[in-house]
N, C-alpha and C positions, 0 to 999 in steps of 0.2 A: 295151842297156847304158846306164846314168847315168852322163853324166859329169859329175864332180865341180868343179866349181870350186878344192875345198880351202882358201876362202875362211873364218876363221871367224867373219865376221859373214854370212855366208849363212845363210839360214832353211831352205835343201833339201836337205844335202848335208850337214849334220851330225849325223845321228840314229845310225850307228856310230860314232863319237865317242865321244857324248855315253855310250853304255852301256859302251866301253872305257873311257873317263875312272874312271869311277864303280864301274865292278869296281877297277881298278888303284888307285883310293884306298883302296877298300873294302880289299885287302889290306894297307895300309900303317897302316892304323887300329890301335891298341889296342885288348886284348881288355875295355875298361870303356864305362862310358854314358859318354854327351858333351853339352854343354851347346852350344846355339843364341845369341851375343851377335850384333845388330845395330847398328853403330856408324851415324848418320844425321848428312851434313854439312850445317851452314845453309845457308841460300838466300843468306845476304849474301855468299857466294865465287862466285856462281854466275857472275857477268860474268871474274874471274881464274878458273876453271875453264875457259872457254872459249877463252881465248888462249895456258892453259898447263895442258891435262890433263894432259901427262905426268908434271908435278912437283908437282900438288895432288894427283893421287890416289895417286903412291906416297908424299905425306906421310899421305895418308889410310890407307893400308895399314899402314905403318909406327905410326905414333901408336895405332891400336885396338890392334896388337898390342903395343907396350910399355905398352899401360895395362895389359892383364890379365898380362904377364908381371910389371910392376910388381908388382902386387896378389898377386900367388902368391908372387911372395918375400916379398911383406910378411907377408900371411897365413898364407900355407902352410910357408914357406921349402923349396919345392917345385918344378920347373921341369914347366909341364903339356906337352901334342901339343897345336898348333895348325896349322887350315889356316883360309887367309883367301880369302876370294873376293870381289871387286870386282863391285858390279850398280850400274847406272847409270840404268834408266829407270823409269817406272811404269807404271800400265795404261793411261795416255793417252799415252805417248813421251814426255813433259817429261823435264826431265833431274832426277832424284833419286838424287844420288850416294850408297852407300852401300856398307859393307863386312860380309860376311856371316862371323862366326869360328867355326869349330866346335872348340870346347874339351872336353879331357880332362877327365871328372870326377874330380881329382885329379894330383897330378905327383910326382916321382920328388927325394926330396930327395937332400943328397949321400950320405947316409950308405948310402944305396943303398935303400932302405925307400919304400914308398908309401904318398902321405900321401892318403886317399881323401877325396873329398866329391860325392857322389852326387848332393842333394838342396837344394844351396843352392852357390851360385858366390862373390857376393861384390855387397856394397849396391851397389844403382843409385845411390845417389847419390854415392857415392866413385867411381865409373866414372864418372858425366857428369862430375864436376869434372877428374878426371884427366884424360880423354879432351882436354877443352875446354883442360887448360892445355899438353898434350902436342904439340897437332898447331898451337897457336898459338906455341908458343916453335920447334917445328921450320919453321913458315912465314915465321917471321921472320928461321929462317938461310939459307933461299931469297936468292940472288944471281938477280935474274929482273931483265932488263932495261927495264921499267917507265922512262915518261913522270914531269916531274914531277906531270901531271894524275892520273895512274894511280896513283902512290906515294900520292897525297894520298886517293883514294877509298881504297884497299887500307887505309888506316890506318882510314880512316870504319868500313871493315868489320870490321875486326878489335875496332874500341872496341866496335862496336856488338853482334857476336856474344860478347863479352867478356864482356856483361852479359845475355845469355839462358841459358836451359837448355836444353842439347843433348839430343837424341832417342838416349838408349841402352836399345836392347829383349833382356833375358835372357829368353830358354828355358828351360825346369830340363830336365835330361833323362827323370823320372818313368818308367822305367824301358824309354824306348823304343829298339829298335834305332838307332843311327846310320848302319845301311846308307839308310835311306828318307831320312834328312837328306842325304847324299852323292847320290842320286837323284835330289832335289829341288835339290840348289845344281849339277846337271851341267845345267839347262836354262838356267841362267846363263851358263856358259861354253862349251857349246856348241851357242850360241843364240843369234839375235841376238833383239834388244829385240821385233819382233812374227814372229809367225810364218803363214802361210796360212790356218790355220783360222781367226784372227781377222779374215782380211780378209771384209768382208761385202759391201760392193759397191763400182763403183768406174766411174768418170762421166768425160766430158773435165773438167771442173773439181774435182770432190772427188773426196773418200774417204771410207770410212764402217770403221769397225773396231769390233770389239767391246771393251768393254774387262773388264767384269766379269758374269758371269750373261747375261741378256739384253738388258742397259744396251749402249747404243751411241753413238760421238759422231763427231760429221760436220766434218771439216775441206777446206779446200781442199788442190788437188794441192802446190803450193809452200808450205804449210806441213806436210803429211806428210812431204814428202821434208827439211826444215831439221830437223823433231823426230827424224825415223830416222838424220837425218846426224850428229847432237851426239852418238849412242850408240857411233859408231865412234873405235875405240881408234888411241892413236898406234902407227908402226910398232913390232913386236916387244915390244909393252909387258906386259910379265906380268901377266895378272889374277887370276893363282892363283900364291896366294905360300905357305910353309911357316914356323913359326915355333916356338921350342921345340924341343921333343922331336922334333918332323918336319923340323927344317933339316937339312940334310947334315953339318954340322960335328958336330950333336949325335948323329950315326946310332947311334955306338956304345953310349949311352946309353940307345935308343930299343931298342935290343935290350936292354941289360941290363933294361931299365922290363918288356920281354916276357917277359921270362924269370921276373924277380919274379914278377909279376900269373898267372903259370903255374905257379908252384912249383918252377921252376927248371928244366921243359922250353918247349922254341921254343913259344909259340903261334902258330895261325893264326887269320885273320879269314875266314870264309867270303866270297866275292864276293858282292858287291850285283846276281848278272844283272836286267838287266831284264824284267819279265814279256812276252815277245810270243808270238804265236802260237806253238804249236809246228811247223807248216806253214811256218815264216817263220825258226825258228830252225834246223830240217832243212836249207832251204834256203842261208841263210847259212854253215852250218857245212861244206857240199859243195860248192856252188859257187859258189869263193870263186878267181880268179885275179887274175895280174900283167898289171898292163900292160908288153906291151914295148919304151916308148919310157920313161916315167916312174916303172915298178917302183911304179906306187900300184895299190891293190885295186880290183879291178873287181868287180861283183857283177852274178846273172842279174837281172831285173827282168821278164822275162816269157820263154813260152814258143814259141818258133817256128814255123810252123805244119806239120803232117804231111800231107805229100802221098801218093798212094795209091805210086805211081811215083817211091822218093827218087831213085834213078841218074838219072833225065832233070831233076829237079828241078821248078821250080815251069813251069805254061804261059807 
């Protein structure tokens, strides 16, 4: 039997997770294409990111999400489904914060009518602007208990990032399933930042990981273990947030939005399973028990061995 940690920045112990996750959004989807925005935070917050993740990145969740809610009213006067997911590292562990949105092509104005747009979301460059002035007026309402050395650099940072152009990447939907987008943002969260197959070897002083293709890069052990540590989240911190059409408040909408987009019966979303073996899915689907101290799932992981003689048992 494997036992679980239940850890979710474990790298071994999340892979039924990560495919319940991603069925269970896959149901909560709307039955339309969806559009791919990545919101990317500068590098000049990276030292205040460090001493205060848990309130730069739910500014960073928050601020992507009322840009593009912003823009929907502006534009659409349409409220769209949004789910936001927080990724934090890149293919070398650095820390590159970043929030991953998967937007409705189109939202649900009030008159009850859906205002569709399949094919185009809304200019990149009215989202960098918005973005950049949204998440630096909600930074500034931050009450963070800062030095006056700290106050003094936080302001260097913000004049300085004030006057760049922020990194926001749109996807158009071009008429792809959104189950595979849901597939792909569930190794986000139920992953951590590297996982075993990239580890390639590993020495009393380094590490060696893979990071892209067959590119690889070699650090020492004490700076593997500070990059894989800055990826873990504070306690209980939600990385997967709902926004729009998918918050709870708006649930009932999100049904009327279903109902519309179906001609006035329930739709459903087919779940996103993930493709494994059928051998593997047999298996999971039979036996599957409780533990009875922790009531968490146990799974077989192998099979016992057969003795000629089960009554007397093994020699």
């Amino acid at each position: 039997m494997h036992r679980s940690c239940r850890d979710r920045h474990c790298p071994v112990c999340q892979g039924r997770k990560r495919v319940d996750w991603a069925n269970g959004v896959s149901q909560r989807l709307l039955p339309v294409e969806h559009h791919q925005v990545v919101f990317t935070l500068p590098s000049e917050f990276a030292a205040l990111l460090r001493g205060y993740p848990r309130q730069v990145y739910d500014v960073l969740l928050k601020a992507s999400a009322a840009t593009v809610l912003a823009l929907a009213e502006t534009r659409w006067k349409a409220t769209p489904a949004i789910l936001s997911v927080l990724h934090t590292w890149s293919r070398t562990l650095t820390l590159h914060p970043h929030a991953h949105l998967v937007v409705s092509a189109g939202g649900l104005r009030e008159d009850g009518t859906w205002r569709s747009s399949p094919r185009y979301l809304f200019n990149v460059k009215a989202m960098r602007r918005l973005f950049r002035g949204k998440f630096l007026a909600m930074l500034a309402e931050l009450d963070l208990p800062l030095s006056p050395a700290q106050k003094a650099a936080l302001r260097r940072a913000r004049s300085k990032a004030a006057q760049k152009r922020w990194v926001v990447y749109v996807e158009a939907a071009d008429g792809r399933s959104p189950h595979g987008l849901v597939r792909y943002l569930a190794r986000y969260v139920n992953q951590m930042a590297i996982s075993d197959h990239r580890m390639v070897s590993m020495s009393a002083d380094t590490v060696t990981i893979r990071t892209r293709g067959s590119e690889t890069i070699t650090m020492s052990g004490t700076e593997f273990v500070r990059r894989f540590a800055q990826h873990v989240l504070p306690k209980r911190f939600k990385r997967v947030r709902s926004y729009g059409l998918l918050a709870t408040r708006l649930r009932p909408r999100l049904e009327q939005a279903r109902r519309v987009l179906s001609d006035g019966e329930a739709a459903t979303v087919e779940p996103a399973e993930e493709e494994l073996p059928e051998p593997v899915k047999e298996l999971l689907a039979v036996l599957r028990f409780e533990c009875p101290c922790c009531h968490g799932r146990l799974f077989v992981t192998g099979v016992p061995p057969q003795y000629p003689n089960t009554a007397r048992g093994p020699p």
